[in-house]
Backbone bond lengths (Angstrom), bond angles and torsions (degrees), N, CA, C in turn:
res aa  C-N    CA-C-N  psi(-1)  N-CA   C-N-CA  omega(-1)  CA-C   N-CA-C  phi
1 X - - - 1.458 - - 1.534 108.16 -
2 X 1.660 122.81 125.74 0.779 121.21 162.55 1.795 139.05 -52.11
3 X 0.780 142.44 145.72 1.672 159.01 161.33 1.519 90.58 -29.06
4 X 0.754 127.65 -72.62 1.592 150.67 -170.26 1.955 100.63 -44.58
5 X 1.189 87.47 -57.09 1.562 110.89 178.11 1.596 106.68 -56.02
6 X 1.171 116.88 -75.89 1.395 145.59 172.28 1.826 92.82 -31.55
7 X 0.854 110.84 -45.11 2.057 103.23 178.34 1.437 106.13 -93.44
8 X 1.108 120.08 -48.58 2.148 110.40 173.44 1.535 93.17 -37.46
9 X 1.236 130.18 -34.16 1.917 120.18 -148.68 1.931 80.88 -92.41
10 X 1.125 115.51 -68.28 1.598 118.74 170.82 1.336 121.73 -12.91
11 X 1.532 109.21 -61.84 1.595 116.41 -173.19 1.341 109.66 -92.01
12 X 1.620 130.05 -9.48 1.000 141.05 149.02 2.030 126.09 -26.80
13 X 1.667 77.96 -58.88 1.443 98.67 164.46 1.404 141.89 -102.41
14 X 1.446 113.71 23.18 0.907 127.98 160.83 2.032 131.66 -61.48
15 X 1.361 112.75 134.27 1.248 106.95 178.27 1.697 99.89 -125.60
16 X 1.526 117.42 52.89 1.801 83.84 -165.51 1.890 104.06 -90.90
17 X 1.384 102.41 -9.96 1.163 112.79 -174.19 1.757 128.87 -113.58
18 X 1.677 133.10 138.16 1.257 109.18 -178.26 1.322 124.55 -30.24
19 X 1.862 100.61 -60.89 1.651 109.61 -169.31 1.292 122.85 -38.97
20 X 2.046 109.27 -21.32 1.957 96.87 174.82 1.334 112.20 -71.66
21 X 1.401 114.74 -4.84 2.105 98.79 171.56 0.925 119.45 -69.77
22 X 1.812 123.12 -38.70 1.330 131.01 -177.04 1.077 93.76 -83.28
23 X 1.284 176.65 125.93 0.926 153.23 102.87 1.660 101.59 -128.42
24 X 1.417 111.69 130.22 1.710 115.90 179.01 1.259 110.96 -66.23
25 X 1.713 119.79 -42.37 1.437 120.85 -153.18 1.690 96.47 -168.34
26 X 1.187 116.68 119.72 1.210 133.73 172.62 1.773 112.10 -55.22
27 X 1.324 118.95 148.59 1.923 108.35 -175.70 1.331 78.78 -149.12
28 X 1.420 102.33 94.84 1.693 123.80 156.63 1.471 98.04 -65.81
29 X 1.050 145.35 -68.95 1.304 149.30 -155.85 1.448 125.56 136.89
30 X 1.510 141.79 138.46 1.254 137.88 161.62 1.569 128.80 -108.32
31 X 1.158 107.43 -179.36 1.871 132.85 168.20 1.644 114.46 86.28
32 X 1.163 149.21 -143.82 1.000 134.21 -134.72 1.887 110.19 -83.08
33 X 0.945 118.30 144.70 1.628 111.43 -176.70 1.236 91.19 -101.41
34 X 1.538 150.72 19.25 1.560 132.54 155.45 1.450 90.63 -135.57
35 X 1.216 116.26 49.06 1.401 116.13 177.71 1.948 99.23 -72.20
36 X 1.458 104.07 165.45 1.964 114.59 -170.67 1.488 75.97 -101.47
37 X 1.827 122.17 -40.19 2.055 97.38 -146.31 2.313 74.80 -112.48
38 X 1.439 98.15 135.91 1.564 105.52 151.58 1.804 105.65 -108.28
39 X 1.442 107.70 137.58 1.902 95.16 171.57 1.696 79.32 -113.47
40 X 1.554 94.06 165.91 1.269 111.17 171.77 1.724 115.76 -155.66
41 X 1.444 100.77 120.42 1.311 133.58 -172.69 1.595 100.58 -74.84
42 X 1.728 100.09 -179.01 1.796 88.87 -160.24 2.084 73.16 -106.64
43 X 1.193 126.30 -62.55 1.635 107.63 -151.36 2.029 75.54 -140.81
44 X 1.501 95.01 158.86 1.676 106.31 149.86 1.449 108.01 -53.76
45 X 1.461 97.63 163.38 1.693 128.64 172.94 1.255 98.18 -117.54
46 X 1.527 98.77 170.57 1.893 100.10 170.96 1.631 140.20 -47.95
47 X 2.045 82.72 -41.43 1.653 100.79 173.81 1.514 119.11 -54.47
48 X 1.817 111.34 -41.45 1.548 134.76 169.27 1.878 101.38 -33.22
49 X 1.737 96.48 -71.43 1.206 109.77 -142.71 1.894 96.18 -59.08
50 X 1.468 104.64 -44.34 1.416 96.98 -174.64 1.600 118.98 -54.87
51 X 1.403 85.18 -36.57 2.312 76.24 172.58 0.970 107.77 -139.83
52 X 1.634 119.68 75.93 1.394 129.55 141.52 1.074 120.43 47.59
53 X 1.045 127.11 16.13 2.171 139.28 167.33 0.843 124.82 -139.33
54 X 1.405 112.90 139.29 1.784 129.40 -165.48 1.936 94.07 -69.79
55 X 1.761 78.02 146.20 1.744 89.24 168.82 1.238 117.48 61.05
56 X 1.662 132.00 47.77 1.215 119.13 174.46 1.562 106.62 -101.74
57 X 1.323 123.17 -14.77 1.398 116.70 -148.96 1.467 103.09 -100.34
58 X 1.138 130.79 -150.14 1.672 122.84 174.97 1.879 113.02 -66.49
59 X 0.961 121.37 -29.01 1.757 111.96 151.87 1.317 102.71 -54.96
60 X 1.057 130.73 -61.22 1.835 110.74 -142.72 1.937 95.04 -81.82
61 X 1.563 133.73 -8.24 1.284 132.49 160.74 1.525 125.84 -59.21
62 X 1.293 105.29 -28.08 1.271 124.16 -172.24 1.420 105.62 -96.14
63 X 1.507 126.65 -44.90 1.312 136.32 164.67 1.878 122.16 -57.82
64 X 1.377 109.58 -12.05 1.280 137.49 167.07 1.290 92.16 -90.62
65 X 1.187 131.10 -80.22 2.192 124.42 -171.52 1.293 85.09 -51.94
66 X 1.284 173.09 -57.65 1.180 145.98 -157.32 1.745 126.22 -90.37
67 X 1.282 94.97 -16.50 1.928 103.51 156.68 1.603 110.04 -57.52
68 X 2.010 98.51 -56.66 1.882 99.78 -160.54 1.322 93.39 -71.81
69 X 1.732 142.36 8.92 1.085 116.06 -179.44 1.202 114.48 -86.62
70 X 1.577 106.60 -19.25 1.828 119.41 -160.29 1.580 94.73 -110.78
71 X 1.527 115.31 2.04 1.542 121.09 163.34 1.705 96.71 65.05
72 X 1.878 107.12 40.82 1.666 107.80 127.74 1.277 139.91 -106.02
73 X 1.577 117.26 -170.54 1.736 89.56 165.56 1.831 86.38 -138.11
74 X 0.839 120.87 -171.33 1.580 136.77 -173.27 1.572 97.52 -51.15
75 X 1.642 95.21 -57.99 1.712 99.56 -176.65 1.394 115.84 -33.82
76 X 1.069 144.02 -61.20 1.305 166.77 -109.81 1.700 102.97 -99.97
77 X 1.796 111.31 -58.24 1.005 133.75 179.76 1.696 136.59 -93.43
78 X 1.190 131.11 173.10 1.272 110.51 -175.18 1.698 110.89 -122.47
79 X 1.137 111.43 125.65 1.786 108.12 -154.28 1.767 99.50 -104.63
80 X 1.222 142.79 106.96 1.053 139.24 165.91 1.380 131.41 -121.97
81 X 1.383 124.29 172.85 1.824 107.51 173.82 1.709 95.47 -133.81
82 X 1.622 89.55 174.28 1.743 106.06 179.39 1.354 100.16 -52.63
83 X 0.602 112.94 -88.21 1.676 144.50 171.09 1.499 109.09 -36.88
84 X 1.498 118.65 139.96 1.543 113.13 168.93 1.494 106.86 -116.96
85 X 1.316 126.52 16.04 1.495 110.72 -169.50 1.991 91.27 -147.24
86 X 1.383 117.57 142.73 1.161 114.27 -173.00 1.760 114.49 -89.92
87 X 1.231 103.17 109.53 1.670 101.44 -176.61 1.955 109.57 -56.73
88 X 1.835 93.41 141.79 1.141 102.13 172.14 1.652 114.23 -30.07
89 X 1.312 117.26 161.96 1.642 122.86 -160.50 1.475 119.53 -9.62
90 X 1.082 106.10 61.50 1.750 127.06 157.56 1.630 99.00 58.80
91 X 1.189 128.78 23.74 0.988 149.37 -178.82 1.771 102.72 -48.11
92 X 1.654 114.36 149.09 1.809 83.09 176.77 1.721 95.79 -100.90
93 X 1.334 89.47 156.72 1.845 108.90 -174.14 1.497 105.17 -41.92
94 X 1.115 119.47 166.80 0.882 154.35 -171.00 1.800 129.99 -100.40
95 X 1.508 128.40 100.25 1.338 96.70 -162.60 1.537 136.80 -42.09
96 X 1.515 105.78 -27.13 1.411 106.42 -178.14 1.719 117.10 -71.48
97 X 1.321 110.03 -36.74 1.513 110.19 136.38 1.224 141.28 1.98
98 X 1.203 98.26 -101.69 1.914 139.32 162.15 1.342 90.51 -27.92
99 X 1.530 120.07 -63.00 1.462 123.60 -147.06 2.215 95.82 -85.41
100 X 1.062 120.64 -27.97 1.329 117.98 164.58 1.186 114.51 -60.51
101 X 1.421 108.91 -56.60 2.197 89.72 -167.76 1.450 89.77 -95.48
102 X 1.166 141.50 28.26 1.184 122.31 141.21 1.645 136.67 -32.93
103 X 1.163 96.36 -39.64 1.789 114.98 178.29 1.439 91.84 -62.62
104 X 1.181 114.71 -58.29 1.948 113.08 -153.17 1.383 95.40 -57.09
105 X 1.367 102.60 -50.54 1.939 96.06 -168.02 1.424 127.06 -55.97
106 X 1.803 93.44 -45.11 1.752 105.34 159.27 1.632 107.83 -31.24
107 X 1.196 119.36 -80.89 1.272 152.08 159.41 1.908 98.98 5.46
108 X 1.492 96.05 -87.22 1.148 106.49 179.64 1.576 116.31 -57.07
109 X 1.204 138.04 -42.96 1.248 120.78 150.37 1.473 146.44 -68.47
110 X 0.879 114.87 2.52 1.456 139.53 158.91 1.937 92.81 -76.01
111 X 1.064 136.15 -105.26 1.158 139.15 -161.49 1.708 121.86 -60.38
112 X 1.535 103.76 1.06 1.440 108.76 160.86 1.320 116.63 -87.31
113 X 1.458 123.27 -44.74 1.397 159.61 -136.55 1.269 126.75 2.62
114 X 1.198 113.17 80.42 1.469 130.53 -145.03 1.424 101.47 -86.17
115 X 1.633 124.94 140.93 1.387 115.50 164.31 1.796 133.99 -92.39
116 X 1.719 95.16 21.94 1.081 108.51 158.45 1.734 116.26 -159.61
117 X 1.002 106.36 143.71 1.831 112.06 167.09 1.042 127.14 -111.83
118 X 1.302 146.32 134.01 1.349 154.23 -156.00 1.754 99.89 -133.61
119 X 1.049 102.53 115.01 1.574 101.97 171.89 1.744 108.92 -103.92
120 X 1.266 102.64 123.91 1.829 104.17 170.94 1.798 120.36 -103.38
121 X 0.848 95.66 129.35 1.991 124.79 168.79 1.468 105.79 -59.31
């Protein structure tokens, strides 16, 4: 089991915040674990929460037209958000939030170690 692996199961079980009650399905993040580019989104959406991966819903289509433009595909790169759990009505997080999965993301960039980050709006 990967390192990578070994923390999806971690933050999986996390309770430090309300939003993990509501939450359907945790979105640690996917695609390459020695990826060069990580982007990082601010929290899941609904589309996220139902299946557990960043960028599925009308963001992550558009974030796909902007991979095939620079001639990547998901595979290639490593797609994650601040946040691993989608706040009640897409609401944006919360600092105390933000400041909880802070660790994971650390986390996740530390053991990706990407030579670039892209943060998305």
């Amino acid at each position: 089991m990967s390192a990578l692996s070994e923390l999806y199961g971690e933050i999986a079980l996390c309770q430090q915040c309300e939003i993990a009650k509501y939450r359907i399905k945790v979105v640690p993040g996917e695609g390459a674990e020695n990826a060069d580019i990580l982007f990082i989104g601010e929290a899941p959406g609904w589309h996220e929460d139902q299946q557990g991966r960043p960028f599925v819903g009308p963001a992550g289509l558009y974030l796909d037209e902007l991979l095939a433009s620079i001639n990547l595909k998901r595979e290639q790169v490593y797609i994650a958000n601040v946040i691993k759990c989608r706040p009640q009505g897409n609401r944006d997080p919360l600092p105390s939030e933000i400041h909880n999965c802070r660790k994971w993301l650390e986390r996740q960039i530390e053991l990706i170690c990407p030579r670039m980050i892209v943060t998305l709006a």
